[in-house]
N, CA, C and O atoms as CSV, one atom per row, in Angstrom:
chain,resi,resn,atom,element,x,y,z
A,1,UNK,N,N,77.907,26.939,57.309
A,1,UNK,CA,C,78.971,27.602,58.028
A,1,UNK,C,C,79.541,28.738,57.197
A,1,UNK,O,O,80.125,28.482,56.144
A,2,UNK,N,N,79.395,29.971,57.627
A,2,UNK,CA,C,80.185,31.077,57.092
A,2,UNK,C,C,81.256,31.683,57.548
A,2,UNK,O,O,81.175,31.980,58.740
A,3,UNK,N,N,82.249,31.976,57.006
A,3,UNK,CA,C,83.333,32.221,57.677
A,3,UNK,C,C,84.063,33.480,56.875
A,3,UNK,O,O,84.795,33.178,55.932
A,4,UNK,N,N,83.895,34.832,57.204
A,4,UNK,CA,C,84.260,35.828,57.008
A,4,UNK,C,C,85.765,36.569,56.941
A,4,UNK,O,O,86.353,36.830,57.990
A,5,UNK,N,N,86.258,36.840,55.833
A,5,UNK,CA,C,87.844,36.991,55.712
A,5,UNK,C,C,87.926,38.410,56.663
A,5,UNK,O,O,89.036,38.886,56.902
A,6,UNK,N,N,86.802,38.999,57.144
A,6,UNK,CA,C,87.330,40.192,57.860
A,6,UNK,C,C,86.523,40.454,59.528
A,6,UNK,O,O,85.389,40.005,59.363
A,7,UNK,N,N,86.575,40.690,60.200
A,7,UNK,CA,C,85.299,40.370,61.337
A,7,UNK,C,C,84.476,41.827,61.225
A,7,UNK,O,O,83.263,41.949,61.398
A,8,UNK,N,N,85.577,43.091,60.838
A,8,UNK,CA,C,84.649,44.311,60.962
A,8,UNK,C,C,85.217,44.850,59.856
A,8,UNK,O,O,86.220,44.388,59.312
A,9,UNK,N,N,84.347,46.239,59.342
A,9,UNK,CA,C,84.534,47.435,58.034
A,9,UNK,C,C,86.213,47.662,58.228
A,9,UNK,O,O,86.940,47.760,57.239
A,10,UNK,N,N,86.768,47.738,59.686
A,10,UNK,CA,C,88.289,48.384,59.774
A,10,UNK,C,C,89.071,47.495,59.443
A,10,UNK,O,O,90.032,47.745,58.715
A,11,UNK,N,N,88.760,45.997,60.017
A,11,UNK,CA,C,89.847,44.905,59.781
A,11,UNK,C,C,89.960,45.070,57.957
A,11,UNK,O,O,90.967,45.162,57.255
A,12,UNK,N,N,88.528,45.063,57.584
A,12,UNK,CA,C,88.889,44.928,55.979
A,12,UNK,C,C,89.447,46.229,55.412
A,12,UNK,O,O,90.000,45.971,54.343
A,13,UNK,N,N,89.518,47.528,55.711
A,13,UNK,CA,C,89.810,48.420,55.224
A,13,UNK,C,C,91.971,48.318,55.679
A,13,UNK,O,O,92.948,48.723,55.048
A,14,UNK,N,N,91.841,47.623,56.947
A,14,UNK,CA,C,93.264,47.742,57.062
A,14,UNK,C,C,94.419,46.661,56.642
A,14,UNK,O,O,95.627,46.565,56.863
A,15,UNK,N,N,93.620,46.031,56.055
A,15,UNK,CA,C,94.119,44.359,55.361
A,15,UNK,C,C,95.256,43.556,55.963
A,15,UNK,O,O,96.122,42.859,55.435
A,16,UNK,N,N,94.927,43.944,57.555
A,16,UNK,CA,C,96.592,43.044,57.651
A,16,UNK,C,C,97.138,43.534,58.258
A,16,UNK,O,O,97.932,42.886,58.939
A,17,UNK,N,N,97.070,45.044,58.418
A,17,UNK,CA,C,98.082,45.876,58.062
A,17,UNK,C,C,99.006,46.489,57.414
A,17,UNK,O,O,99.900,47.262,57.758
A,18,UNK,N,N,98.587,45.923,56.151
A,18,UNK,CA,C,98.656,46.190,54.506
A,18,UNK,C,C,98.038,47.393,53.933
A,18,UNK,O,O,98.410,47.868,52.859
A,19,UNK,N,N,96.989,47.941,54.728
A,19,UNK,CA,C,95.953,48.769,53.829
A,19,UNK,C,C,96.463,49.616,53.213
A,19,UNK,O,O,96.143,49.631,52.024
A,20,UNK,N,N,97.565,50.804,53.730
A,20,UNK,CA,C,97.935,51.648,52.862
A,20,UNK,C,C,98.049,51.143,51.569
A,20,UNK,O,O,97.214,51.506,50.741
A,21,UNK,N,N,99.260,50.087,51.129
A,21,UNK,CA,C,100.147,49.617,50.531
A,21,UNK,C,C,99.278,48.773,49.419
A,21,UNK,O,O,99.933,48.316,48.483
A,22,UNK,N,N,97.406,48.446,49.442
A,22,UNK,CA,C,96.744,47.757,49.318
A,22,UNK,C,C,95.411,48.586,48.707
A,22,UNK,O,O,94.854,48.164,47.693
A,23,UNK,N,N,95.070,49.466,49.209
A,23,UNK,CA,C,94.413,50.601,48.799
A,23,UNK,C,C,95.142,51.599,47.699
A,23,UNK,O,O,94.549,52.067,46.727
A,24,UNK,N,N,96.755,51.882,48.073
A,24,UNK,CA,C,97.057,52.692,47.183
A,24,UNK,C,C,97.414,51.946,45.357
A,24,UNK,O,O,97.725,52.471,44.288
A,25,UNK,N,N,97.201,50.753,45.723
A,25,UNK,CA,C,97.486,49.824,44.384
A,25,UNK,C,C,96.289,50.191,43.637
A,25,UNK,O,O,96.215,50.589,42.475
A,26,UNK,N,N,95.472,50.015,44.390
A,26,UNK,CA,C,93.624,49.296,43.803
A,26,UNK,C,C,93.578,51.381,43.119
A,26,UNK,O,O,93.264,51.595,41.948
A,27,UNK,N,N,93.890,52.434,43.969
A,27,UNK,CA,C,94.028,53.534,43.417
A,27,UNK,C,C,94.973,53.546,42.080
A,27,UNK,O,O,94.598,54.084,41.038
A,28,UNK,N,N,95.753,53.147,42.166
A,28,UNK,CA,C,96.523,53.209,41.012
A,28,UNK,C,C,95.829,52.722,39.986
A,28,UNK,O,O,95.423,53.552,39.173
A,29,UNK,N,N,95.575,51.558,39.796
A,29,UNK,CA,C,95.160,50.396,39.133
A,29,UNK,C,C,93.993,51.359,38.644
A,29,UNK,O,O,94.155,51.848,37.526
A,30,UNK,N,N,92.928,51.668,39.283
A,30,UNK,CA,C,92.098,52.561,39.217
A,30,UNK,C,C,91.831,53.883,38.203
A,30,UNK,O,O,90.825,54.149,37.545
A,31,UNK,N,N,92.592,54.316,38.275
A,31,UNK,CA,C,93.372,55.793,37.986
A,31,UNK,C,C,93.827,55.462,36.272
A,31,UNK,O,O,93.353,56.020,35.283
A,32,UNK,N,N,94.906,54.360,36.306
A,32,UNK,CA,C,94.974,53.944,35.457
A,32,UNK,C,C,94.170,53.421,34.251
A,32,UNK,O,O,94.474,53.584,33.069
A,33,UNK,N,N,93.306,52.895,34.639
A,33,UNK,CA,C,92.150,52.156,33.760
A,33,UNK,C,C,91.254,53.432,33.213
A,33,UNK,O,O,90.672,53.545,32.134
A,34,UNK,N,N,91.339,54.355,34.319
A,34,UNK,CA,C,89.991,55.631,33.796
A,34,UNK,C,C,91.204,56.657,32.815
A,34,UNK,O,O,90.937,57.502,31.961
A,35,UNK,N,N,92.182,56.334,33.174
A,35,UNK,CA,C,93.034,57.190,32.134
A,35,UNK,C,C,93.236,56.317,30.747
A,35,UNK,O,O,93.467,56.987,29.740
A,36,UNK,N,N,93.185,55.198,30.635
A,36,UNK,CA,C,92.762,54.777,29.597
A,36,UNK,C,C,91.599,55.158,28.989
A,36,UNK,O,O,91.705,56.016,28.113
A,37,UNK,N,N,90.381,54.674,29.275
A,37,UNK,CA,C,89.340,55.065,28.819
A,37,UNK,C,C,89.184,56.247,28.208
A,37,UNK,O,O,88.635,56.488,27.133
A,38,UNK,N,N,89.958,57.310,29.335
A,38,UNK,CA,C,89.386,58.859,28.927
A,38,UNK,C,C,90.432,58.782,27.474
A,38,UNK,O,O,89.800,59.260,26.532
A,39,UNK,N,N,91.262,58.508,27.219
A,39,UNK,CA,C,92.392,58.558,26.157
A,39,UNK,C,C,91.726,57.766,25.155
A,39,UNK,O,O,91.500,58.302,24.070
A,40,UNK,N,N,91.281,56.237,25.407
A,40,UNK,CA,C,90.626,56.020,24.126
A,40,UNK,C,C,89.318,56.794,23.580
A,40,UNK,O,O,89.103,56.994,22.384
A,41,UNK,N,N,88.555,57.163,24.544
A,41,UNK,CA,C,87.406,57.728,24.180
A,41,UNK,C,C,87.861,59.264,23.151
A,41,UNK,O,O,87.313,59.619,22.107
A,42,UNK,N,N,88.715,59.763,23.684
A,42,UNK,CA,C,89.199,60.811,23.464
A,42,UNK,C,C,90.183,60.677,21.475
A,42,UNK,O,O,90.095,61.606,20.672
A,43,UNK,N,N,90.826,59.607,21.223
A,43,UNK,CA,C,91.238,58.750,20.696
A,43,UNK,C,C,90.180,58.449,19.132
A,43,UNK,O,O,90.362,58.335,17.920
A,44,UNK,N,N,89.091,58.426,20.070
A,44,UNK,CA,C,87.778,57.583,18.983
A,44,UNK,C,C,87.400,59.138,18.478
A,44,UNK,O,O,87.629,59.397,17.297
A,45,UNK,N,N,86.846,60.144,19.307
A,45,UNK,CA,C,86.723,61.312,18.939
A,45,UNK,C,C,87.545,62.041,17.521
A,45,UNK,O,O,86.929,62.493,16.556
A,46,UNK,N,N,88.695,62.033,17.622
A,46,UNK,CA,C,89.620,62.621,17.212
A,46,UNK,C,C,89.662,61.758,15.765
A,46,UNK,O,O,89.174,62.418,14.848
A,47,UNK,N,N,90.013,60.777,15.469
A,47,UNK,CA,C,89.570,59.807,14.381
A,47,UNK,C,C,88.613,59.473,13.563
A,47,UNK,O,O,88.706,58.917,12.469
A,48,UNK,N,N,86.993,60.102,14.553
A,48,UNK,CA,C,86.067,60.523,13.989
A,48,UNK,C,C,85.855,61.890,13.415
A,48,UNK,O,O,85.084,62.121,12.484
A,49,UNK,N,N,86.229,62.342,13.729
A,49,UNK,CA,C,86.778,63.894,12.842
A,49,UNK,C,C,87.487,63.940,11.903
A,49,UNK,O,O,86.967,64.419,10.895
A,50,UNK,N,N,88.235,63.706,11.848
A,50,UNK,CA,C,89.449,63.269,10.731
A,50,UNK,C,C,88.529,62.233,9.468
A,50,UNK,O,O,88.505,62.424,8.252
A,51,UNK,N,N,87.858,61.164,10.234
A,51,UNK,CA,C,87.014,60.587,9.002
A,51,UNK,C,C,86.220,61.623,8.161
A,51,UNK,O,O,86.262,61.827,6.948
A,52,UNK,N,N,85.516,62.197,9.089
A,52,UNK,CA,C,84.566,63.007,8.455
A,52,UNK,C,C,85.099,64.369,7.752
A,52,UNK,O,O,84.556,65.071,6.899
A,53,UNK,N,N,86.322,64.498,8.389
A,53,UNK,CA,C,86.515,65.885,6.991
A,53,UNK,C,C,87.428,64.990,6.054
A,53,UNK,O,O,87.751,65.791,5.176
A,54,UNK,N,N,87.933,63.965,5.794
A,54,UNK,CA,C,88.691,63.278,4.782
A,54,UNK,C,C,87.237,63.047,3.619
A,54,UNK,O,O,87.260,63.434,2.451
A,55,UNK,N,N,86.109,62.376,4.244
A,55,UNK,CA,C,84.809,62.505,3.546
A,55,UNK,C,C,84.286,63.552,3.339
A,55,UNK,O,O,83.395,63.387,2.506
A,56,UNK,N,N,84.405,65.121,3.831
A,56,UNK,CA,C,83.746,66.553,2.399
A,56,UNK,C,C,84.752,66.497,1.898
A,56,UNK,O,O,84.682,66.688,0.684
A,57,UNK,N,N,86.648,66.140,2.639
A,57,UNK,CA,C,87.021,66.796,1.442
A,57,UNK,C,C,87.017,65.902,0.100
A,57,UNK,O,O,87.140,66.538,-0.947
A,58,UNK,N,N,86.900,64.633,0.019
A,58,UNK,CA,C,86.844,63.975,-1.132
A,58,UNK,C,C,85.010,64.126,-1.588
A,58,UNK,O,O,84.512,63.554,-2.558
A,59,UNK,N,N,84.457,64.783,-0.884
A,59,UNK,CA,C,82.963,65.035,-1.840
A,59,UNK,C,C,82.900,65.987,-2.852
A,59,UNK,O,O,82.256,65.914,-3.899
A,60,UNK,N,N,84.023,67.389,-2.241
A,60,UNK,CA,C,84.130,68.404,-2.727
A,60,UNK,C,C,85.273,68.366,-4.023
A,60,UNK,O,O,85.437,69.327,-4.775
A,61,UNK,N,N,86.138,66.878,-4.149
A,61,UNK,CA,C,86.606,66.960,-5.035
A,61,UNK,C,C,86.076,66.465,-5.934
A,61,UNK,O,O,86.467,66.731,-7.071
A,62,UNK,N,N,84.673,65.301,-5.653
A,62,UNK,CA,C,84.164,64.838,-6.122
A,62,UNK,C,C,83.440,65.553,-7.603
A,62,UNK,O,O,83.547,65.321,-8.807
A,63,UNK,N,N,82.384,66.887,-6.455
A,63,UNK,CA,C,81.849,67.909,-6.867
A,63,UNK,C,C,82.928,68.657,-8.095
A,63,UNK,O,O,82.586,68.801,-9.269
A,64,UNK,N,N,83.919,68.968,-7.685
A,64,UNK,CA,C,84.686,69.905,-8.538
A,64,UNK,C,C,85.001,68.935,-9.636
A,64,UNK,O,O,84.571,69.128,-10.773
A,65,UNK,N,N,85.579,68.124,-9.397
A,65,UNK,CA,C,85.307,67.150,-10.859
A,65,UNK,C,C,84.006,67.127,-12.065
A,65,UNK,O,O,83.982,67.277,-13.287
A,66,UNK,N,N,83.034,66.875,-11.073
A,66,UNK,CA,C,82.324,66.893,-12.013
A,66,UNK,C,C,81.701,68.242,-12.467
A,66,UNK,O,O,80.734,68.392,-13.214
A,67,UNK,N,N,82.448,69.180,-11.867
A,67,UNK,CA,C,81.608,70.544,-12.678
A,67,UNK,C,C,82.587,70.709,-14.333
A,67,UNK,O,O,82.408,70.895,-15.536
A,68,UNK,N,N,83.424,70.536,-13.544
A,68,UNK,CA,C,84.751,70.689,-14.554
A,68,UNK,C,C,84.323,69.455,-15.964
A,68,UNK,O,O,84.364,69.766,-17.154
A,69,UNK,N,N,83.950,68.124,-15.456
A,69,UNK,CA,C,83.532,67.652,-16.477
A,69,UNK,C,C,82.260,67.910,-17.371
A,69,UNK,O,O,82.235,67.234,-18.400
A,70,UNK,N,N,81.274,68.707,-17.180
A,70,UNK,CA,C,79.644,68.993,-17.619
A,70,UNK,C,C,80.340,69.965,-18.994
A,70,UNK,O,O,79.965,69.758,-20.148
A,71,UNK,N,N,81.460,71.097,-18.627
A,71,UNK,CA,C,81.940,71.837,-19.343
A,71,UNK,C,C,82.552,71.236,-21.057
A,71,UNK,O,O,82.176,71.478,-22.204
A,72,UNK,N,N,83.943,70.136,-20.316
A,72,UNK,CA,C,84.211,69.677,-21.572
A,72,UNK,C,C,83.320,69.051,-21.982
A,72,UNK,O,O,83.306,69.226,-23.200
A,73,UNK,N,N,82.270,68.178,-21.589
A,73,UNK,CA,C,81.135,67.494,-22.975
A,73,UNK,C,C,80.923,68.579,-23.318
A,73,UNK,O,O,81.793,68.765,-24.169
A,74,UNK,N,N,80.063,69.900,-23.211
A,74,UNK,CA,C,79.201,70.500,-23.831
A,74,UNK,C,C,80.348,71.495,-25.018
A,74,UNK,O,O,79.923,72.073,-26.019
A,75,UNK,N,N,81.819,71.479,-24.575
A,75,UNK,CA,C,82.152,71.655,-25.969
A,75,UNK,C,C,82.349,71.006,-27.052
A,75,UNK,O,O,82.481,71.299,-28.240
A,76,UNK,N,N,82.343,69.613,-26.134
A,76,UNK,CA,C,82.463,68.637,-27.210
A,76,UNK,C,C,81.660,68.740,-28.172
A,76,UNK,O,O,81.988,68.830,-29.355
A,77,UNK,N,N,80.367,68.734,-27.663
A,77,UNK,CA,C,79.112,68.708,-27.994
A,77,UNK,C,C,78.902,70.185,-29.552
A,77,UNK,O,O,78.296,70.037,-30.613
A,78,UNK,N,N,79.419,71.041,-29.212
A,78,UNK,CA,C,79.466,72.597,-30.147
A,78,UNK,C,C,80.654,71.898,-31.231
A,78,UNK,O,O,80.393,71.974,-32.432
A,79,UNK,N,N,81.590,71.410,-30.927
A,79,UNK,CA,C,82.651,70.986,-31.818
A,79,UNK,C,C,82.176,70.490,-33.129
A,79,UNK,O,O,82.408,70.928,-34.256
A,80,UNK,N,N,81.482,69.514,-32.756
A,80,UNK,CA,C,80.983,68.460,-33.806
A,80,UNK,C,C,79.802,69.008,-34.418
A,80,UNK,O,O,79.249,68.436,-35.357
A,81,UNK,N,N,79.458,69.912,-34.009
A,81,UNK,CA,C,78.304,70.672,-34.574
A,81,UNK,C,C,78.255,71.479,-35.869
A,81,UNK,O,O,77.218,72.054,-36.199
């Protein structure tokens, strides 16, 4: 036995006579959830950028360190000489 909460496409689209009030939720609700998404996605982007220039700029200090250090050994190096 099957027994169908709507008999046709209109009864279910008009819920009762609810549909506006029922449709415009499920829109909301809707709307809402994809505006999340787009914000976290958007969110993840933005954080991934920020990682990645926090990582050259600590490579480049990395780099500058060590140029700066090759210098003092090699006077060290003439000192003691």
């Amino acid at each position: 036995m099957s027994s169908a909460a709507f008999n046709s496409w209109s009864d279910f689209f008009a819920m009762g006579g609810y549909g506006f009030y029922v449709w415009l939720a499920v829109a909301v609700t809707l709307l809402s959830l994809l505006g999340l998404l787009t914000h976290t996605l958007w969110q993840r982007k933005q954080l991934l950028v920020e990682i990645r220039r926090q990582a050259a700029r600590e490579q480049r200090i990395r780099q500058s360190n060590q140029k700066m250090a090759v210098p003092q050994s090699a006077n060290r190096q003439e000192k003691s000489l």
